[in-house]
N, CA and C of each residue as an Amber inpcrd file, in Angstrom:
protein
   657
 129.8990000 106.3120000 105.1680000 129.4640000 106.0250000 103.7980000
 128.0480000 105.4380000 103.8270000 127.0770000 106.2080000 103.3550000
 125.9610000 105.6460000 103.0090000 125.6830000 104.3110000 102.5240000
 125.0680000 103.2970000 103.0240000 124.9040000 101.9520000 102.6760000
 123.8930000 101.1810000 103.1960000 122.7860000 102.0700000 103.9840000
 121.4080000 101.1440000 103.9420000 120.4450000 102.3290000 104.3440000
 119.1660000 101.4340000 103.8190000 117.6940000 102.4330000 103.8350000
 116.6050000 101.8060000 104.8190000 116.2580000 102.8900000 105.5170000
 115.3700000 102.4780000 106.1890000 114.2960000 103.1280000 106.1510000
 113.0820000 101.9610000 106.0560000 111.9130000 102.7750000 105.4560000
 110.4000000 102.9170000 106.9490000 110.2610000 104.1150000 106.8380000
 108.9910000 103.5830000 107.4230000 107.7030000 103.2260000 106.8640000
 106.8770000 102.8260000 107.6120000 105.2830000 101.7090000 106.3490000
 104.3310000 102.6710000 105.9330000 103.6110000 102.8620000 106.7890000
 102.1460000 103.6010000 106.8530000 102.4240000 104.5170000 106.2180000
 101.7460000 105.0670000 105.3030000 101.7430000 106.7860000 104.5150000
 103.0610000 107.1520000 103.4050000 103.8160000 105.5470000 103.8700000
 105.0950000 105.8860000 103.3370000 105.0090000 104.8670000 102.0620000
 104.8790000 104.1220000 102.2170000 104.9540000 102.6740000 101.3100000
 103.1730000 102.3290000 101.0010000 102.9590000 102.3010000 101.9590000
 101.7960000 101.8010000 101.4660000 100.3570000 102.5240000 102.3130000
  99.4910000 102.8560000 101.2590000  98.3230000 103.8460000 101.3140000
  97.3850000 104.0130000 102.5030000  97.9450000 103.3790000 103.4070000
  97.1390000 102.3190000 104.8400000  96.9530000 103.7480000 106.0670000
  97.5750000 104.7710000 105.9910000  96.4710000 106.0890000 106.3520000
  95.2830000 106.1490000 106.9340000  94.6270000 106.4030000 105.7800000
  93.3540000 106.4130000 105.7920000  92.4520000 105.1280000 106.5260000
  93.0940000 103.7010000 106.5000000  92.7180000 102.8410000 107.3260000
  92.8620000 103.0730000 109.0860000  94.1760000 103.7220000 109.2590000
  94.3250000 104.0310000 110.5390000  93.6830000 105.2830000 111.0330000
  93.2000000 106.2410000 110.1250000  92.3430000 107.1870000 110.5580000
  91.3660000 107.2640000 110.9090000  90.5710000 105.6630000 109.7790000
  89.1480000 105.1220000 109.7930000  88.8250000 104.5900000 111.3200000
  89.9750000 103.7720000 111.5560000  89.7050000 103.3620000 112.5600000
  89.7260000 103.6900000 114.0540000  90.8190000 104.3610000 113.3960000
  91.2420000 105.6080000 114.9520000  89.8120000 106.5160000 115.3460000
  88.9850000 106.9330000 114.2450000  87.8910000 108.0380000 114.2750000
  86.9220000 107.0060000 114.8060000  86.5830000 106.0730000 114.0160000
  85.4910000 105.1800000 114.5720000  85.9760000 104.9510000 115.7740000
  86.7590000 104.4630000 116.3750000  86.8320000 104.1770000 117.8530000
  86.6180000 105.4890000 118.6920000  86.7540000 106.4230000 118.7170000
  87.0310000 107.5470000 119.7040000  85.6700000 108.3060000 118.9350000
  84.3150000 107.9430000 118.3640000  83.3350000 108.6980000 118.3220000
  82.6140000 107.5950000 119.1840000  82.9490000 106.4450000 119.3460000
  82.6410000 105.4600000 120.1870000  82.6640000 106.3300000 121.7190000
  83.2400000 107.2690000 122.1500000  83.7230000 108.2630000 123.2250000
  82.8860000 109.3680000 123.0170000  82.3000000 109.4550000 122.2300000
  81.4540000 110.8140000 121.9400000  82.3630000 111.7660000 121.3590000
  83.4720000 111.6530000 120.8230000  84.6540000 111.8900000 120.2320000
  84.6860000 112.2870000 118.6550000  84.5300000 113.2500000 117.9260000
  84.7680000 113.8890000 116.6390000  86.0320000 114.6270000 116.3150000
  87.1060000 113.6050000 115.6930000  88.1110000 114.2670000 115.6550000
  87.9140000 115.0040000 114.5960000  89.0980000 116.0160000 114.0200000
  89.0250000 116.5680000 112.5510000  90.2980000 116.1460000 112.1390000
  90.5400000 116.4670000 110.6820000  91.6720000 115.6850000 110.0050000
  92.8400000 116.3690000 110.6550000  92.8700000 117.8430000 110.8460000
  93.8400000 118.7880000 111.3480000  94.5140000 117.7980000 112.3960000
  93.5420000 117.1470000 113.8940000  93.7000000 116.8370000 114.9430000
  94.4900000 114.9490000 114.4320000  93.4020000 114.7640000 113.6860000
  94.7590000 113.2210000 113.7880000  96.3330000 113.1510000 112.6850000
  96.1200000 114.3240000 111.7880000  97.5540000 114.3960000 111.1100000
  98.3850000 115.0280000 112.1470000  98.0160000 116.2040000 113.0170000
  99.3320000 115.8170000 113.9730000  99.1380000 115.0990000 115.1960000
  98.8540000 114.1400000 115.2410000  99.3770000 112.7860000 115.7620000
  99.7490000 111.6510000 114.9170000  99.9460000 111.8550000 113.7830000
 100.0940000 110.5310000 113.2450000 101.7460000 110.2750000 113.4940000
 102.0470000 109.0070000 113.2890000 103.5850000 108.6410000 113.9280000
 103.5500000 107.8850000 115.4160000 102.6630000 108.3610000 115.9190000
 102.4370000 107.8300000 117.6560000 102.0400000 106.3650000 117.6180000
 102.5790000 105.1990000 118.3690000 101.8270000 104.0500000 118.2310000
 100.4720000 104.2420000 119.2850000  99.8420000 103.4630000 118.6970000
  98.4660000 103.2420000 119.1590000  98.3730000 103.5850000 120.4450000
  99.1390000 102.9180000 121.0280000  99.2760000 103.1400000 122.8810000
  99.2910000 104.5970000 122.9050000 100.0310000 105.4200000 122.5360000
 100.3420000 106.5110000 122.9560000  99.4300000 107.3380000 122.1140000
  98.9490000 107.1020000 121.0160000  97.6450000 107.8930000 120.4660000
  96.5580000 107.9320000 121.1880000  96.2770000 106.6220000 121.8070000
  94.9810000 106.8440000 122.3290000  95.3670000 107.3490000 123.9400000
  96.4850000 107.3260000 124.3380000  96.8160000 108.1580000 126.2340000
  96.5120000 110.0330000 125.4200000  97.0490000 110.0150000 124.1430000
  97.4840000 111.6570000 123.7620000  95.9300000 111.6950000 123.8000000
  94.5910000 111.1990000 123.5710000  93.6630000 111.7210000 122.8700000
  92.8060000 111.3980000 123.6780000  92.6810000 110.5010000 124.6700000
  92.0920000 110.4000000 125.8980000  92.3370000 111.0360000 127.1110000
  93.4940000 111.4360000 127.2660000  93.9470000 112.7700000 128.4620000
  93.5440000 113.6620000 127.5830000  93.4300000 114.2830000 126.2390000
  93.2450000 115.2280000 125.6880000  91.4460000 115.7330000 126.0550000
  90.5440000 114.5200000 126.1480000  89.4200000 114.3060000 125.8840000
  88.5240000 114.0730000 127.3150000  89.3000000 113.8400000 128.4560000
  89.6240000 113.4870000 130.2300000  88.4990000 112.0730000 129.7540000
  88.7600000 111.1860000 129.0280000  88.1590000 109.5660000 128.9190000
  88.8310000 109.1580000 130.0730000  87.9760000 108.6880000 130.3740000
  88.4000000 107.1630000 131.6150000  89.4060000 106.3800000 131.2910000
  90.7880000 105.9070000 131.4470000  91.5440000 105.0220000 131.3080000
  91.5450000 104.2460000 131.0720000  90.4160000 103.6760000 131.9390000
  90.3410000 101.8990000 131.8890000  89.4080000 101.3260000 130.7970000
  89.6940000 102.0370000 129.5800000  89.0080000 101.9540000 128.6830000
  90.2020000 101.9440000 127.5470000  91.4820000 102.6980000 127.7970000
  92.4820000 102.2340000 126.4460000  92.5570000 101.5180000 125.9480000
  93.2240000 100.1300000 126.8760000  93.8230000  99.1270000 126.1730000
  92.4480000  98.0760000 125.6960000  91.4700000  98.6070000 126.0720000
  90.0500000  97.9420000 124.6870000  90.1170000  98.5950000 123.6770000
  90.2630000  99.8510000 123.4560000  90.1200000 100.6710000 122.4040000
  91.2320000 100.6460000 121.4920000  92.6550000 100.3500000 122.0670000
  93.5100000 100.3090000 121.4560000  94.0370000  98.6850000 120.7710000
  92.9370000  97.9570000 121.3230000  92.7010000  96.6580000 120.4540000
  91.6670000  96.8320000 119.5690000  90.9110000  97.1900000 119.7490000
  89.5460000  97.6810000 118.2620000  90.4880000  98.6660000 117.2750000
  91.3950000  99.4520000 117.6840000  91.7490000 100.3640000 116.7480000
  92.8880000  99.1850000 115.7320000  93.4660000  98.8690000 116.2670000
  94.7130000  97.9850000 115.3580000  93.8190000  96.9660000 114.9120000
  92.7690000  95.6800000 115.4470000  92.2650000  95.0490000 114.8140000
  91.1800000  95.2310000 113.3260000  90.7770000  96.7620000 113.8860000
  90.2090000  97.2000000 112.4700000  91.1680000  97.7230000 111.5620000
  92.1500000  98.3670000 111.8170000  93.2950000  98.8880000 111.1420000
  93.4020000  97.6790000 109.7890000  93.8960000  96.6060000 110.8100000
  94.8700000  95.7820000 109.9680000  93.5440000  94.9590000 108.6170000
  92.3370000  94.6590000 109.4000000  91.3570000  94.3550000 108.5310000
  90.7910000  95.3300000 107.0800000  90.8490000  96.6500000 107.7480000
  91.1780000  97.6810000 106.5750000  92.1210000  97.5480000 105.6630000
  93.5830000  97.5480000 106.3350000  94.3840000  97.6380000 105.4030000
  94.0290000  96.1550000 104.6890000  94.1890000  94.8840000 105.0110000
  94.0910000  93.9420000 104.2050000  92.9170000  93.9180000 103.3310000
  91.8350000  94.5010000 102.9360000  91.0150000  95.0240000 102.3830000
  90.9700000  96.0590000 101.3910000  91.8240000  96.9670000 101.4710000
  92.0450000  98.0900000 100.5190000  93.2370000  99.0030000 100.8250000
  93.8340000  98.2620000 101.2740000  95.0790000  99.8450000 100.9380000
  95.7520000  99.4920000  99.7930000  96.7410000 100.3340000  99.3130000
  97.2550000  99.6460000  98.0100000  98.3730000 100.4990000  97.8760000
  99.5320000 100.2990000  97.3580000 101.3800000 100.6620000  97.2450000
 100.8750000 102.1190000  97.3090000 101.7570000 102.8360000  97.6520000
 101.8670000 104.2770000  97.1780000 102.9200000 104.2540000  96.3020000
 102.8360000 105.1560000  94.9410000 103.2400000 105.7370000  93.6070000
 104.9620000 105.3190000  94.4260000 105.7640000 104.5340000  93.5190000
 107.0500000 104.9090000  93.8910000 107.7320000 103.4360000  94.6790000
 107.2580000 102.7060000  95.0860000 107.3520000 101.8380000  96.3540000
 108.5480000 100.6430000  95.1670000 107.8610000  99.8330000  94.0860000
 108.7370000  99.0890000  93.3150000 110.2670000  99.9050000  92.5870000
 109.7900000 101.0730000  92.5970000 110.6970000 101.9780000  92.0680000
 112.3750000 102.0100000  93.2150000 111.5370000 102.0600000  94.2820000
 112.8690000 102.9160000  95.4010000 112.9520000 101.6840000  95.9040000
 112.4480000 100.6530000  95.4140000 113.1850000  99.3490000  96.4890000
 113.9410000  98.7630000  95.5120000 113.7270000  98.6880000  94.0880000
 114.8150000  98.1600000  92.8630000 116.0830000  99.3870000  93.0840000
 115.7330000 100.7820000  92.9990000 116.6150000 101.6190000  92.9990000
 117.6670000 101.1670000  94.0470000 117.5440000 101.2690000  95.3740000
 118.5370000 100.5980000  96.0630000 119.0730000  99.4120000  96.3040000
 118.4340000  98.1880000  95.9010000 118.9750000  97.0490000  95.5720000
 120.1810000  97.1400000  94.1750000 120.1750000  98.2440000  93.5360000
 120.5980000  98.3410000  92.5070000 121.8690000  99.0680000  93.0710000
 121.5040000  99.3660000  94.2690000 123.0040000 100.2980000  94.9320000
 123.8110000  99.9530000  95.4970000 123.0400000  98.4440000  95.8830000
 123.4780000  97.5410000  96.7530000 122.8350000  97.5600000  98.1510000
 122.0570000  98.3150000  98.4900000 121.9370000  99.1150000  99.7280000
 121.2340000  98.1440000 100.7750000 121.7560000  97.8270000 101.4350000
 120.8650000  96.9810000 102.5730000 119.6430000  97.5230000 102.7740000
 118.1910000  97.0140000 102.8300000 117.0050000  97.4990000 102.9890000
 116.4890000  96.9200000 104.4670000 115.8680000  97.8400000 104.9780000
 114.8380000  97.7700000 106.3390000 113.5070000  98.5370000 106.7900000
 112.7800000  98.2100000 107.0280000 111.7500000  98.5910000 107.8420000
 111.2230000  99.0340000 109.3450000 111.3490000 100.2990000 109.4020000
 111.1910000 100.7020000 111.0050000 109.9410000 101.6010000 111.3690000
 109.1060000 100.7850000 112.0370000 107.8240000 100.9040000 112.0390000
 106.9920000 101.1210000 113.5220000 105.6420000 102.2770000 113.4010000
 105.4600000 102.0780000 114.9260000 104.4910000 101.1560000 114.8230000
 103.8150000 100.3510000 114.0450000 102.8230000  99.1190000 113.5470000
 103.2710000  98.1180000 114.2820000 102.2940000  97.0330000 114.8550000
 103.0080000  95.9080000 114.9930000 103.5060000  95.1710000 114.0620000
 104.4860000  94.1580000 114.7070000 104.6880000  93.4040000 113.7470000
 104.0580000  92.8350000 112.8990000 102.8990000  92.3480000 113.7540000
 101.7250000  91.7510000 112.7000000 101.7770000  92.3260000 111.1570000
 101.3510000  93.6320000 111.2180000 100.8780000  94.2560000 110.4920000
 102.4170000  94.2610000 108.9630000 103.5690000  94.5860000 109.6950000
 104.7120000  94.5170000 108.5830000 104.4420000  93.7900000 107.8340000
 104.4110000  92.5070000 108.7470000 104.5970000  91.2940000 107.7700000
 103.7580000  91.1320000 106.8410000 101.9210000  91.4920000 107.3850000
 101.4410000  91.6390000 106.1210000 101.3750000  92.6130000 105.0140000
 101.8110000  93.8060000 105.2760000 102.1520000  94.8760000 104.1100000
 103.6440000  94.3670000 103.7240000 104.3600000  93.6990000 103.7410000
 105.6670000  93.3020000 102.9010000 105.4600000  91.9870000 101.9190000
 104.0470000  91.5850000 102.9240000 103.6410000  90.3250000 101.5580000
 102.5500000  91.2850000 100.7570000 101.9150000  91.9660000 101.1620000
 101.3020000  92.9980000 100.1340000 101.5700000  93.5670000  99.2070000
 103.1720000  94.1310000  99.2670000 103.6640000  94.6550000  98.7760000
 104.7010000  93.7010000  97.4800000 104.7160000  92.4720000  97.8440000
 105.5830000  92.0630000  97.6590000 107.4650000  92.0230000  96.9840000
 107.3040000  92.3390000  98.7880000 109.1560000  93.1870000  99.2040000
 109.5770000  91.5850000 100.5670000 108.6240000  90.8700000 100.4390000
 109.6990000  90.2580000 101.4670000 110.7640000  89.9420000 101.4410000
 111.3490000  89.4890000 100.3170000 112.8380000  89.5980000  99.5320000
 113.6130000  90.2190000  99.6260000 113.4780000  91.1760000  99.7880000
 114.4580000  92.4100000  99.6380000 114.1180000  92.9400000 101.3300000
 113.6220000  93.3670000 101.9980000 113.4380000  94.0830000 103.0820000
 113.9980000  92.7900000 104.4940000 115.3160000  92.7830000 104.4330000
 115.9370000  91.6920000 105.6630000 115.8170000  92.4030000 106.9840000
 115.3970000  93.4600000 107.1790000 115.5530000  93.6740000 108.4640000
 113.9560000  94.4640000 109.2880000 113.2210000  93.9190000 110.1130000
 111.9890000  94.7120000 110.4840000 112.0140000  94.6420000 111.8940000
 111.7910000  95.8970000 112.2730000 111.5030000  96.5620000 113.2270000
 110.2030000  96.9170000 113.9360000 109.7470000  96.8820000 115.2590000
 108.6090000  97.2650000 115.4520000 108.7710000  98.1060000 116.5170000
 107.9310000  99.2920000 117.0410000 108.2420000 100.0580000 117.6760000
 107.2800000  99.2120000 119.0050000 106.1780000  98.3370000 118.2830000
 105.2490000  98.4360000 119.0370000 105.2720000  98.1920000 120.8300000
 106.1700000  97.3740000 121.3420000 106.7370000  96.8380000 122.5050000
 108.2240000  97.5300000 123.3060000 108.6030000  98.9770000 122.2990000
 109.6610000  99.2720000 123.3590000 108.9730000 100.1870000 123.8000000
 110.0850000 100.7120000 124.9840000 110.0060000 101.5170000 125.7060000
 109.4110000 102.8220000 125.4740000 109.9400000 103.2780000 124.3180000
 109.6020000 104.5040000 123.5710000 109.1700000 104.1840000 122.1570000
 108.5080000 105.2300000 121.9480000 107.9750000 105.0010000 120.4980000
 108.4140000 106.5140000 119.7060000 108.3890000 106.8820000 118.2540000
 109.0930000 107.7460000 117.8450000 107.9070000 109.1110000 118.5690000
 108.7200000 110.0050000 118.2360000 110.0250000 110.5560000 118.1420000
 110.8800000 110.3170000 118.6520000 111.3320000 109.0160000 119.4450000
 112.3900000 108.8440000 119.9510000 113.0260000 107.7470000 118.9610000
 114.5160000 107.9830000 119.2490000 114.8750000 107.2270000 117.9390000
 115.2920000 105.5210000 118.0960000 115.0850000 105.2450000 118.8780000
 114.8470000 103.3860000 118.9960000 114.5240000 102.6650000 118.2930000
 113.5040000 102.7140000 117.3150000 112.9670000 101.7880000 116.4420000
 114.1460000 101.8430000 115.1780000 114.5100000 102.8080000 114.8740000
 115.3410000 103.0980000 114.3150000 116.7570000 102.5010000 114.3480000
 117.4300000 102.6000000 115.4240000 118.9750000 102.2530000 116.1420000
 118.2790000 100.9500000 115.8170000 117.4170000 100.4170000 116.5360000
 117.1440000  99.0970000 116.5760000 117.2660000  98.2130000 114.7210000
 116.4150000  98.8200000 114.0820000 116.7430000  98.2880000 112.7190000
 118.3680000  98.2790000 111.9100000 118.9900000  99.9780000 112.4540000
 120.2430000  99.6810000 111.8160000 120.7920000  98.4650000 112.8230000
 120.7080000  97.9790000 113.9300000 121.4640000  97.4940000 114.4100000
 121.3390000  95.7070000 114.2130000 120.1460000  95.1120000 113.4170000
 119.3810000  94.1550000 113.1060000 120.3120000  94.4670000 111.3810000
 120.3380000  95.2200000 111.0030000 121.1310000  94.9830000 109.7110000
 122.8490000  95.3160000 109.7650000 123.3520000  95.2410000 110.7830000
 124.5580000  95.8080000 111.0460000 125.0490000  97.1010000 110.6200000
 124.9150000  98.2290000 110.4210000 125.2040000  99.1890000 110.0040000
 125.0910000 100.3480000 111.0320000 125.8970000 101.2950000 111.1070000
 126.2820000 102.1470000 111.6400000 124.8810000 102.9870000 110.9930000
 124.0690000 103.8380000 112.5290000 123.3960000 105.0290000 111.8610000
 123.5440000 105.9270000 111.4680000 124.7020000 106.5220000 111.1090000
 125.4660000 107.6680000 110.3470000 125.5050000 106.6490000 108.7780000
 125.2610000 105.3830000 108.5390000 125.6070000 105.2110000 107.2510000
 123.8410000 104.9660000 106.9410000 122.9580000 105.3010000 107.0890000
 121.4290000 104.9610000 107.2080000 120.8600000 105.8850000 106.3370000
 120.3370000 105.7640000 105.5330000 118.9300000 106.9600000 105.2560000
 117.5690000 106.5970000 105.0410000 116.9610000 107.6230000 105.9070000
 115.5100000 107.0050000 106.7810000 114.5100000 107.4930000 105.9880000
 113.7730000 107.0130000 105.2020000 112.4920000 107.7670000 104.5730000
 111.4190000 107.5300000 105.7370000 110.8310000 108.5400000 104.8620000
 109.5400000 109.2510000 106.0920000 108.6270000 109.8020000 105.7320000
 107.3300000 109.6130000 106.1790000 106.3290000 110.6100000 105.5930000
 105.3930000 111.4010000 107.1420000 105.8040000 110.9020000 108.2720000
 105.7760000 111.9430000 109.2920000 106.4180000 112.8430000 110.1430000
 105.6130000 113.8340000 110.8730000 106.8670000 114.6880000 111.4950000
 107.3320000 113.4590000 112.6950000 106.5740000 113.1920000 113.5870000
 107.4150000 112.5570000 114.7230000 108.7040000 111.6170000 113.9320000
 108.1060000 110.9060000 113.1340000 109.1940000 109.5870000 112.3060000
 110.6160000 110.7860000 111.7280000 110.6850000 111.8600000 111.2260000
 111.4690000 112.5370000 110.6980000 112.4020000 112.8970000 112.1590000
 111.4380000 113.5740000 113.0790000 112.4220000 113.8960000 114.6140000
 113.4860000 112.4200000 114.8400000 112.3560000 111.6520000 115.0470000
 113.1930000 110.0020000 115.4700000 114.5260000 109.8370000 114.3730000
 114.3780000 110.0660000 113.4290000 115.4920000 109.7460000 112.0730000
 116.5790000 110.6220000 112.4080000 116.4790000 111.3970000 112.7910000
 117.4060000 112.9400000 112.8000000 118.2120000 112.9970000 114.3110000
 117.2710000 112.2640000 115.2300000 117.8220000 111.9760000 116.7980000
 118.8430000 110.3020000 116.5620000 118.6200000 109.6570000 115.0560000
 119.2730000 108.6680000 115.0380000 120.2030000 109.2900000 114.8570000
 120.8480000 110.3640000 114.4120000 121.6790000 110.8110000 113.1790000
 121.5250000 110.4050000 111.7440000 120.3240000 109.8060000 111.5910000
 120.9370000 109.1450000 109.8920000 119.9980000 110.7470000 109.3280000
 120.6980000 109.9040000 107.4380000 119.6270000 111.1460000 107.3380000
 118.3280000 110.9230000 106.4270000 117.8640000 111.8320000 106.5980000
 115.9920000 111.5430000 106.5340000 115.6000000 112.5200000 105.1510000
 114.8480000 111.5820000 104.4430000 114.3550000 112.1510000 103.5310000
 112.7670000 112.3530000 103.9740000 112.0170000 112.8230000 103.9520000
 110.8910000 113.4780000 104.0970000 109.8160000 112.9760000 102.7990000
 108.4140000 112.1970000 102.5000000 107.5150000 112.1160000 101.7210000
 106.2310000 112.9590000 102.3840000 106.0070000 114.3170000 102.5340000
 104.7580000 114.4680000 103.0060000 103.3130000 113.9430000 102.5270000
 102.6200000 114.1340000 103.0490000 101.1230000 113.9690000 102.2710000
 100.7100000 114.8370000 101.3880000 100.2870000 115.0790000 100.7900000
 100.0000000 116.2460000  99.3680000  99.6270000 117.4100000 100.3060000
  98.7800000 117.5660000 101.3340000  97.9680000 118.6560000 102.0970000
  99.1490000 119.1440000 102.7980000 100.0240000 118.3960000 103.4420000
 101.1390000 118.8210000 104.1980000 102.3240000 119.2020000 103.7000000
 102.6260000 119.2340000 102.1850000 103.9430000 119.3470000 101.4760000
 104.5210000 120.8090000 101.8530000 103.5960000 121.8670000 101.6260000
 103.8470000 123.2620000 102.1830000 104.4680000 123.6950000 103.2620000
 104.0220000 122.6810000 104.5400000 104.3960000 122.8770000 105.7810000
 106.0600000 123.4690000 105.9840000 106.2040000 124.1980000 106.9890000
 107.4150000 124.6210000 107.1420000 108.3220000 123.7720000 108.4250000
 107.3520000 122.7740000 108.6210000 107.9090000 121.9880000 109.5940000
 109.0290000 120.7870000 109.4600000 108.5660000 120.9450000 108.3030000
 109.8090000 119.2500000 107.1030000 111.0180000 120.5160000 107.3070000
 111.6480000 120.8500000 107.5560000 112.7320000 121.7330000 107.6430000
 113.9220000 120.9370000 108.4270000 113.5870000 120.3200000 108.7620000
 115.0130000 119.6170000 109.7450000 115.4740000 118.3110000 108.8590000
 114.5200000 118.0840000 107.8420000 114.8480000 116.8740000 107.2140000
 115.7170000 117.1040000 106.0070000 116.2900000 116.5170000 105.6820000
 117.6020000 116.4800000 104.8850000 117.2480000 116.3630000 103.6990000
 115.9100000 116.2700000 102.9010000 115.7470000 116.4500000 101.7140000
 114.1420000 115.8720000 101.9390000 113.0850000 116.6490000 101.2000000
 111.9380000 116.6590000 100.9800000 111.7350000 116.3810000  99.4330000
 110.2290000 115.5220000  99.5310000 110.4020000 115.3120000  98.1320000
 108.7720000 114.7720000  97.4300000 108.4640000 114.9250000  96.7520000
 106.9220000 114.7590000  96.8220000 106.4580000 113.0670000  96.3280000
 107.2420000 112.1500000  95.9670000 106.6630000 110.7110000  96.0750000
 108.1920000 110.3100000  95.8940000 108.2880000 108.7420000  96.0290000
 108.8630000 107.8500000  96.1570000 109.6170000 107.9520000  94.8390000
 108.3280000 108.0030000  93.5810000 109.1700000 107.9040000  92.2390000
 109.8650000 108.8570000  92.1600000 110.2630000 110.1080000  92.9090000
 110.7590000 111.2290000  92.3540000 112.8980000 110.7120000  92.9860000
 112.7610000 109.7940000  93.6580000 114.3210000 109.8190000  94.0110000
 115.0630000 109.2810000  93.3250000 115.8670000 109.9180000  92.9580000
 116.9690000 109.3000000  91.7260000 118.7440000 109.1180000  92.1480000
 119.1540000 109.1070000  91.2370000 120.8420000 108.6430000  91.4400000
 121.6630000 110.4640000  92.3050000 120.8700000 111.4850000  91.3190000
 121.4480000 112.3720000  91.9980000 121.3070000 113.1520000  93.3160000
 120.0200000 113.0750000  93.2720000 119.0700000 112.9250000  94.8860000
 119.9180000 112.3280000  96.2170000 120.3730000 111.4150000  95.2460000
 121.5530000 110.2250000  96.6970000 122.7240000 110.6810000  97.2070000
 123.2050000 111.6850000  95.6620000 124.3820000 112.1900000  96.0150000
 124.3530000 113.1270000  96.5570000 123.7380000 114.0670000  96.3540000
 123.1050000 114.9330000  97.0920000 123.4150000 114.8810000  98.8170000
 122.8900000 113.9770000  99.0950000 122.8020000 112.9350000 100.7390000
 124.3670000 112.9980000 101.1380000 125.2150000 112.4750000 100.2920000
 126.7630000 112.4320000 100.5240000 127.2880000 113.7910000 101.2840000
 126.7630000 114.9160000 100.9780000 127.7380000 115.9720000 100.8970000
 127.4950000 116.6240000 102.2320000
């Protein structure tokens, strides 16, 4: 029986994207490095660590240069986002909607923690969102489904009773390797894609999920 939501942050809740792109691009032209949008939307979902191994073996960068780069990338990130990101369409909507369901709420994220905590006071959801997750320190990061298990298991709930919103492909694989099931928010450019196909319901913003949408999920 369906009875808690788990959300992921970036692209999903709140507009902070484009901060991690900003910063991701500025660091890696720092490399002589010009990504294009094509090249960092499919990587997005990867934590930092593993964005910058995917894009520095991609690029044959020197190593011993990540874990600087992958501190400039999150420290500008988070200064961005606290600067200008702002809710995406839907966010007060789907967190009253399931409080209204009763639904235990959580957050499973490849961000550090840092960063939750300040998009849940951004948002202001600290109230409602009892359970947060960070991918940033395990073992694996999504597509594997850990961050995930880990949050249902921080709110007690079985991941067969979970449904995972999402607005990337890796985060949708990870949701689907939990078993729960995954609703899909693409980005407007990506809605077309034929790749949201494994996800259990696609949907174009936050405001669009309703009572029958849920039931839907049941069957």
């Amino acid at each position: 029986m369906l009875n808690t939501v788990i959300f992921d942050m970036d692209g999903l809740l709140i507009d902070s994207e484009p901060c991690w792109q900003e910063a991701g691009m500025e660091t890696m032209q720092r490399f002589n490095v010009k990504l294009t949008n094509e090249q960092y939307h499919n990587s997005t979902g990867l934590r930092t660590s593993e964005w910058i191994d995917h894009w520095f073996t991609h690029f044959n960068i020197d190593m011993k240069y990540a874990a600087e780069a992958e501190q400039t990338i999150v420290a500008a990130a988070i200064n961005k986002i606290k600067a200008k990101a702002r809710p995406l369409p839907g966010v007060q909507h789907i967190i009253n909607f399931f409080r209204q369901q009763q639904f235990k709420i959580g957050i499973a994220s490849s961000s550090p923690m840092e960063l939750i905590n300040v998009v849940t006071g951004l948002l202001e959801i600290d109230n409602w969102v009892t359970a947060r997750a960070s991918a940033e320190n395990l073992p694996y990061g999504k597509p594997h489904p850990l961050v995930f298990l880990n949050c249902a298991e921080l709110l007690h709930s079985n991941p067969t009773d979970c449904i995972c919103f999402e607005d990337s492909f890796n985060g949708m694989i990870a949701a689907k390797a939990a078993r729960m099931k995954c609703v899909v928010v693409p980005a407007y450019e990506q809605q077309q894609h034929n790749k949201w196909s494994a996800a259990d319901l696609k949907i174009s913003s936050l405001q669009n999920f309703n009572g029958l949408l849920l039931d839907s999920l049941t069957k």
